[in-house]
C-alpha positions in Angstrom: -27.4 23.2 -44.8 -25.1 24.3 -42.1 -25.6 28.0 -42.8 -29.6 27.3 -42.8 -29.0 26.0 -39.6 -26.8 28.9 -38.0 -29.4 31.2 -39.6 -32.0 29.3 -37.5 -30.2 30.1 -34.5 -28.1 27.2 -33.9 -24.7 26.3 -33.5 -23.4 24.1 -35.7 -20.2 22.2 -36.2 -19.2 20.2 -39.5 -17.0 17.2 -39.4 -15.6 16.5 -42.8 -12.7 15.6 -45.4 -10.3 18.2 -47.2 -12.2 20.0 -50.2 -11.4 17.7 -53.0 -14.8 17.7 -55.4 -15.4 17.3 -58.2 -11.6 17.2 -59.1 -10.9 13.9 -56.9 -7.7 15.9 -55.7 -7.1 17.6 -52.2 -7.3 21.0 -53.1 -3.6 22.7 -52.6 -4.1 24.7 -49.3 -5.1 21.7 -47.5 -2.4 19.2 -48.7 -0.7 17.2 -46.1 -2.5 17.8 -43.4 -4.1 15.0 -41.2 -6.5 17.7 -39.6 -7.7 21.5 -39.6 -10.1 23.5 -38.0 -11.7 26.5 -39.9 -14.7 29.2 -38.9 -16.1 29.5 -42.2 -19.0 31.9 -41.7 -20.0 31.0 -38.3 -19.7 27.8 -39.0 -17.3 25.4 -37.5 -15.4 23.6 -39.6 -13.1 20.1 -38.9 -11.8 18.7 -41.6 -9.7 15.3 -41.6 -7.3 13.6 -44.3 -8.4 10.9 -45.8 -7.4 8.6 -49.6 -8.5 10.3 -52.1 -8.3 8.2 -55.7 -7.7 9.8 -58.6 -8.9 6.9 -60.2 -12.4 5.2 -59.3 -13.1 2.0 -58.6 -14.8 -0.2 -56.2 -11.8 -0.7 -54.5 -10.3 3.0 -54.4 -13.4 4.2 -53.9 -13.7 1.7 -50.5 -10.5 2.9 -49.1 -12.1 6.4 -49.4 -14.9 5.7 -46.7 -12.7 3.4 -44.2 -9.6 5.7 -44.2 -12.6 8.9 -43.4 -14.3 6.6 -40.9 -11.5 6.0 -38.7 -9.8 9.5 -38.8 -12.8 11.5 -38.5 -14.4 8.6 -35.9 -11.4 9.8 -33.4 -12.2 13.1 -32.7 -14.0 13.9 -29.5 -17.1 16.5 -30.3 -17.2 19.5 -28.0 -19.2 21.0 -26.8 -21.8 17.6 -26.5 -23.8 17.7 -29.2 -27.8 17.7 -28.5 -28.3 16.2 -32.2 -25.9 14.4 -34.6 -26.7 14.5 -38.4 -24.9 12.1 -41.3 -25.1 13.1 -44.6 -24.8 10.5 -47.5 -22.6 10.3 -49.4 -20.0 9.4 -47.9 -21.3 6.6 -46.5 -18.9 6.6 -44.1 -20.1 10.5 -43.0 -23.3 8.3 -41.7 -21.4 5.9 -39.8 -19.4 8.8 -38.6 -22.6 10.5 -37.1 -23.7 7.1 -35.7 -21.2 6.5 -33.8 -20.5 10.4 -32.6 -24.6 10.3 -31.8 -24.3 6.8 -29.7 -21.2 8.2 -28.0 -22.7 11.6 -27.1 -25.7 10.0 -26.1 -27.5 12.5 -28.8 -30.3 12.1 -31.5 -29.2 11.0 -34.7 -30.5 11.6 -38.2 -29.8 10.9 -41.7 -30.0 12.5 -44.8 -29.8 10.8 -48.3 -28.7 12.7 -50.8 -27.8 9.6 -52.8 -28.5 6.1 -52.2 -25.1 4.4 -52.0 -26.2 1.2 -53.0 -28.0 2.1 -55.8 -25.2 4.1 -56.9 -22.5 1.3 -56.8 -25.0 -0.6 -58.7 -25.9 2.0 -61.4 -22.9 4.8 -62.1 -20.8 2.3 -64.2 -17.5 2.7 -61.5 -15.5 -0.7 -62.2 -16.3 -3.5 -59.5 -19.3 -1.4 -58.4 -21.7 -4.1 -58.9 -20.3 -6.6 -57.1 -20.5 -4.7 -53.9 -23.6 -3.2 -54.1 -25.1 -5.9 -52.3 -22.6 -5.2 -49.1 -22.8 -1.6 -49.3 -26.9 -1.5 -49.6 -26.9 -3.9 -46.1 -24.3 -0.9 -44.5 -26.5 1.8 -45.9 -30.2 0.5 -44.6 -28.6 -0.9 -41.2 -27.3 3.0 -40.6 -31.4 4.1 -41.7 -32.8 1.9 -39.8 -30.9 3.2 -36.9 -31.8 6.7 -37.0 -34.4 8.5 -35.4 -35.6 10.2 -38.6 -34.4 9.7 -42.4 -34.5 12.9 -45.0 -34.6 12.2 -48.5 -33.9 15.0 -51.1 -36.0 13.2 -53.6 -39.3 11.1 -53.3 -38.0 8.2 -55.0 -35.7 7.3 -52.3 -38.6 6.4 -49.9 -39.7 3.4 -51.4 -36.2 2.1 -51.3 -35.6 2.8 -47.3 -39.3 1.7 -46.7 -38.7 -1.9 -48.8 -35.2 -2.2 -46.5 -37.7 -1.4 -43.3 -37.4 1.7 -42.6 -40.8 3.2 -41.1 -42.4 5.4 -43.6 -43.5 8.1 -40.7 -39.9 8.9 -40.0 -39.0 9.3 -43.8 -39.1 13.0 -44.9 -38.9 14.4 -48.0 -36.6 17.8 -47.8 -35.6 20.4 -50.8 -32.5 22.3 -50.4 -34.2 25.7 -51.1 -30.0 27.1 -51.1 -29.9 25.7 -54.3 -31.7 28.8 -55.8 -30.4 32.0 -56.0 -32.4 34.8 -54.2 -31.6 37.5 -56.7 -30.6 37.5 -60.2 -26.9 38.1 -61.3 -26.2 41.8 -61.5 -23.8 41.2 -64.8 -25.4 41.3 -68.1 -26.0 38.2 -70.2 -23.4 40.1 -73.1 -21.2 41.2 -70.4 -21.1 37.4 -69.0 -20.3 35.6 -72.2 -17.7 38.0 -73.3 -16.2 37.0 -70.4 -16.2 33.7 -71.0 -15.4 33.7 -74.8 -18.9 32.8 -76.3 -19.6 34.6 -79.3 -23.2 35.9 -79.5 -24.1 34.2 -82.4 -23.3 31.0 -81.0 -25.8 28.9 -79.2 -23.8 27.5 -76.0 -24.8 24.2 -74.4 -23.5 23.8 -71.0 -22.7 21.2 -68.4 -21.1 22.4 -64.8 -19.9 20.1 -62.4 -18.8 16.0 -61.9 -17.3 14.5 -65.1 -17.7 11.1 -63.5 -18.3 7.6 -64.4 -22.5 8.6 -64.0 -22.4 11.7 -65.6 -21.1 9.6 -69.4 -20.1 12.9 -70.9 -18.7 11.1 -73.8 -22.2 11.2 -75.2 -22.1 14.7 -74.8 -18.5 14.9 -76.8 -20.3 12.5 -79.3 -23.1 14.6 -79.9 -20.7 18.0 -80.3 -19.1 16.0 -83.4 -22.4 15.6 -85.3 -23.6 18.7 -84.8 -20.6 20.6 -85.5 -21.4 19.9 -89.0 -24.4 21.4 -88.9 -24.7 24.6 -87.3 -22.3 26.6 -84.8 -23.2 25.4 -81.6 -20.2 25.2 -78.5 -20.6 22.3 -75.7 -18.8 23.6 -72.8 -18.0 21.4 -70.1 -17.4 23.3 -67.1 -15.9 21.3 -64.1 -13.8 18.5 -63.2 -13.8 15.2 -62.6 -12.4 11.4 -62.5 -13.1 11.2 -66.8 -12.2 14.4 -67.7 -9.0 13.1 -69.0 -10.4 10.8 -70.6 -13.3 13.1 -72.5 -10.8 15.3 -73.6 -8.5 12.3 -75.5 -11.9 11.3 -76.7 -12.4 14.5 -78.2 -9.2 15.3 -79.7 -9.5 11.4 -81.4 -13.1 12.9 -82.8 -11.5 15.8 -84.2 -14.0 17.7 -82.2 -13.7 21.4 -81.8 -16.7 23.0 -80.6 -16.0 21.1 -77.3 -14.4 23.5 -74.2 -13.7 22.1 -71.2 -13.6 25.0 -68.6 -12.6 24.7 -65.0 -15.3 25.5 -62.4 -16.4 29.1 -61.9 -16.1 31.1 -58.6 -19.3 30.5 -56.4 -20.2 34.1 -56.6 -20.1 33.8 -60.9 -22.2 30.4 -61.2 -25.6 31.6 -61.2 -24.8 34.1 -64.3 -22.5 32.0 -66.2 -25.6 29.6 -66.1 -27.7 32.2 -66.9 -26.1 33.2 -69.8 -25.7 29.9 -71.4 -28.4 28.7 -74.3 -29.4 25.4 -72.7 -28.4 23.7 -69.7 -27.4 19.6 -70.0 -27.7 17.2 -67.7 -26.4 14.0 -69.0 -26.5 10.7 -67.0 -25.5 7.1 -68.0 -28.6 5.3 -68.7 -28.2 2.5 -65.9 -28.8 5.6 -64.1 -32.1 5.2 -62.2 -33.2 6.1 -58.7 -29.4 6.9 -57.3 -29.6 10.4 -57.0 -31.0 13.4 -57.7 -28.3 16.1 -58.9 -27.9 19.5 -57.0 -27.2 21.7 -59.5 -31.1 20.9 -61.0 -32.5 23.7 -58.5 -29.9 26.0 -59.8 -30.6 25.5 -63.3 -34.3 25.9 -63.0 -33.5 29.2 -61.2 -31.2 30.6 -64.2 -34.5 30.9 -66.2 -32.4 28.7 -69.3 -34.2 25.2 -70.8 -32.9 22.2 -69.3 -32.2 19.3 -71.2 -31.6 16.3 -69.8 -30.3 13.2 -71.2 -31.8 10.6 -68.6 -33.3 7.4 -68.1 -37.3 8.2 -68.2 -37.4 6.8 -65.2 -35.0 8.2 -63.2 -35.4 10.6 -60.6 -33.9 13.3 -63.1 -36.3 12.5 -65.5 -38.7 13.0 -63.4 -37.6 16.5 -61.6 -37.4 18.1 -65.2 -40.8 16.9 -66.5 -42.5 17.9 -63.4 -40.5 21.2 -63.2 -41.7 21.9 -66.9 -38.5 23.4 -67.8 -36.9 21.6 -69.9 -36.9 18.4 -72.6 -36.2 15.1 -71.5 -34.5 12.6 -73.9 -33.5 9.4 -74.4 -29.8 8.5 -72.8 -26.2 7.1 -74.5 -28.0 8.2 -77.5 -26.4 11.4 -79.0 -28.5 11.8 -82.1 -31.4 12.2 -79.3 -29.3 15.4 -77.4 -28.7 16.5 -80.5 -32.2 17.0 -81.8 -33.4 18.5 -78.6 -31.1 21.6 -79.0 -31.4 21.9 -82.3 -35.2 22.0 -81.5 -34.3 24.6 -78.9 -32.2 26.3 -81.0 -34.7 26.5 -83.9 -38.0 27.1 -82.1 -38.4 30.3 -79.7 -42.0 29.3 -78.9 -41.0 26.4 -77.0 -37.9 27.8 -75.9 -39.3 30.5 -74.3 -42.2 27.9 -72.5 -39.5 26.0 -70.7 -37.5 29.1 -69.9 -40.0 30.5 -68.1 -41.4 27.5 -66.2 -38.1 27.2 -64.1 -38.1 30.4 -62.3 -42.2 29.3 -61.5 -41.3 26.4 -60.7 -38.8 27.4 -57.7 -41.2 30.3 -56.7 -44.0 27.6 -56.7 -42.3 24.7 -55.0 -38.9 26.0 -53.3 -40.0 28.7 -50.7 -40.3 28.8 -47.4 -44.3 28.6 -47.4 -44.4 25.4 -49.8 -41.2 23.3 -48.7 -39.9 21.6 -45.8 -35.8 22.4 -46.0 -33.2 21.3 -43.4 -34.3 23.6 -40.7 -37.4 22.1 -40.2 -36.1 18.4 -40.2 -33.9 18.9 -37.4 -36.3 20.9 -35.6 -38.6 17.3 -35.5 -35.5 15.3 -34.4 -35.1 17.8 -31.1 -38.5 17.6 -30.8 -38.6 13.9 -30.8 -35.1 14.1 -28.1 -36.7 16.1 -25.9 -39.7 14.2 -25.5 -37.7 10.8 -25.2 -35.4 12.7 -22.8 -39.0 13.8 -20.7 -39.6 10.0 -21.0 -36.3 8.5 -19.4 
C-alpha cells in the first residue's frame, strides 16, 4: 500500500513493529533494538520494539498491542502529516493513527484487513473468546471515529454498519499488489527441481501463517490417508505459532509426504506457486467473516486450482466460488481435502476450468479500470480534509 501511494506521488512514512511474521520472532537484524529508521524504496520506514509471543494466547497476544501502542504512540511525526491511516491488525496500529491523526490535527482513516473482534472470537487462540467482547467495543469505537473506513472484503461492512458505522463512509478496496504483473520467467521444471518435487508427483501447497486459524493439522491429517493411495507431497511452506506443533503431529502419524519449507524469497513466490499442482487454503471451521487472506489474489494469479477448506460461509468461501478458481470444501474434515485433490488430480477437464478462471478473474476484477485500490481511498479522505479545512 505504501509503494501504491509513493507511486501516486506522495510521500509516505510507515510507523511499525520489527519484521517478525509469520514466524512470531523478531527477525535477527532487528533484534534488540527499541527503534530504527529505514528508506526502503522511497518509503520511510519507523520501526519500534514491541513483545512479541512465541506462544499465542489472549493474554500474550494483549501485551502485543499495548507494548506497540505506547512505544510507537511516542514518536513525534515529521513533517505534519496532512492524513493519518491505521491499518488493522494490529489493533493497536489503529489506535496508533488515532491518536497521531488527533495530535496532528490531520484526517484519519482506517482500513480492516481483519476484524479483530471477530477474530478473537473465531481463530481458536486460547482465552480469545472471553475478550472478544472488549476488543470488538475498542475496534468499532476506533471506526466510528474515522473519517472513512476501507474494507478489503464486503463482508466486513455489515459488521461496522451493525456497530454504527455510516455505510457512505465504508469502502470496499482490493489490494491489486497482490497480483503479479508478469509471469515468472523460470520454467515450471526448472522451479520444482529447485525445490525437490519430482514431476510425477502432484504437489499440494500451503504458503504462509501456521496459526491457530489456519488448523493445518487437518492438512497433516489428510497427507496420512492419502499417502496410501497415490504419491501426492503437502508442502507447508511458512512459519508460524503451530508449526512445532504440526510437525510432532506428523512425525506421531508416521506421515512422510508432509515437507515443511521455510518461506521463499519475495522475488521466487509467484513461481514456486505457479509451479505447484493445487494451492490449499485451510481455515478452522469457526472461521467465518474474520478475514479475508492475502495470499488469495496471489494464488488466483499463478493460474493453479485453489482449494479451499472453509466454512461455506466465510469470506474465503466466498472469494473462491465467486473467483471460479477453485473447489470449496467442507472444513476439520480431511476425507473432504482429500477428495478434492484427488478429483483435481484425476480429472484435467475440471482442472484445467478452474486454472484458467483465476488469471480472468484478476484481469476481470483487479485492474485499475474495475477496482478501487488504496490510492483512490486516500485520495477521498484529502478530498473530504480539504473541504472541512475550506469549512473551518
Amino acid at each position: 500500500m505504501a509503494h501504491s501511494l509513493r507511486d501516486a506521488g506522495h510521500m509516505v512514512t510507515v510507523i511499525t513493529g520489527m519484521p517478525h511474521y509469520p514466524e512470531w520472532r523478531i527477525q535477527a537484524p532487528y533484534r534488540g533494538h527499541l527503534r530504527c529508521n529505514e528508506l526502503l524504496d522511497g518509503v520511510q520506514v519507523e520501526r519500534f520494539s514491541n513483545y512479541v509471543p512465541a506462544h499465542q494466547s489472549a493474554l500474550s497476544r494483549g501485551l502485543y498491542e499495548v507494548t506497540f501502542l505506547v512505544n510507537a504512540g511516542l514518536t513525534t511525526i515529521r513533517p505534519t502529516p496532512d492524513l493519518v491511516l491505521g491499518v488493522i491488525p494490529a489493533l493497536s496500529g489503529g489506535w496508533v493513527a488515532r491518536f497521531h491523526a488527533t495530535r496532528s490535527r490531520a484526517q484519519f482513516g482506517l482500513v480492516f484487513a481483519d476484524l479483530m473482534g471477530k477474530a478473537a472470537e473465531q481463530s481458536g487462540v486460547p482465552g480469545g473468546a472471553m475478550v472478544s467482547g472488549a476488543v470488538r467495543s475498542a475496534e468499532v469505537t476506533l471506526a466510528r471515529s474515522a473519517a472513512q473506513v476501507g474494507i478489503i472484503a464486503d463482508g466486513f461492512r455489515d459488521y461496522l454498519v451493525a456497530a454504527g458505522v455510516d455505510t457512505q463512509r465504508i469502502h470496499r478496496i482490493v489490494n491489486r499488489n497482490r497480483a503479479p504483473t508478469h509471469r515468472p520467467t523460470e520454467s515450471r521444471k526448472t522451479v520444482r527441481r529447485r525445490m525437490g518435487w519430482r514431476e510425477d508427483e502432484f504437489v499440494a501447497l500451503h504458503s504462509g501463517n501456521m496459526g491457530y486459524k489456519q488448523a493445518l493439522d487437518n492438512v497433516v491429517r489428510a497427507a496420512s490417508l492419502i499417502a496410501r493411495r497415490r504419491r501426492v507431497r503437502f508442502v507447508l511452506l511458512g512459519d508460524g505459532s503451530q508449526r512445532l506443533e504440526l510437525q510432532s503431529h506428523a512425525r506421531r502419524l508416521k506421515v512422510t509426504n508432509v515437507d515443511f519449507l521455510p518461506l521463499v524469497p519475495t522475488k521466487d513466490y509467484d513461481a514456486v506457486l505457479a509451479a505447484a499442482d493445487v494451492l490449499l487454503v485451510n481455515q478452522r471451521g469457526s472461521v467465518m467473516d474474520m478475514s479475508l487472506p492475502g495470499k488469495i489474489t496471489a494464488y488466483f494469479a499463478a493460474g493453479v486450482p485453489v482449494v479451499a477448506a472453509a466454512a461455506p460461509q466465510s469470506e474465503t468461501a466466498k472469494e473462491v466460488e465467486r473467483s471460479g478458481a477453485g473447489i470449496v470444501v467442507s472444513p476439520d474434515q480431511p476425507e473432504a481435502l482429500l477428495t478434492a485433490i484427488e478429483r483435481l488430480a484425476d480429472d484435467r477437464g475440471i482442472y484445467s476450468q478452474l486454472a484458467n478462471a483465476g488469471p480472468a478473474y484478476i484481469d476481470k476484477y483487479l485492474t485499475a479500470a474495475n477496482a478501487s485500490d488504496i490510492t483512490h481511498f486516500v485520495e477521498v479522505l484529502l478530498a473530504e480534509g480539504r473541504v472541512r479545512h475550506f469549512r473551518g
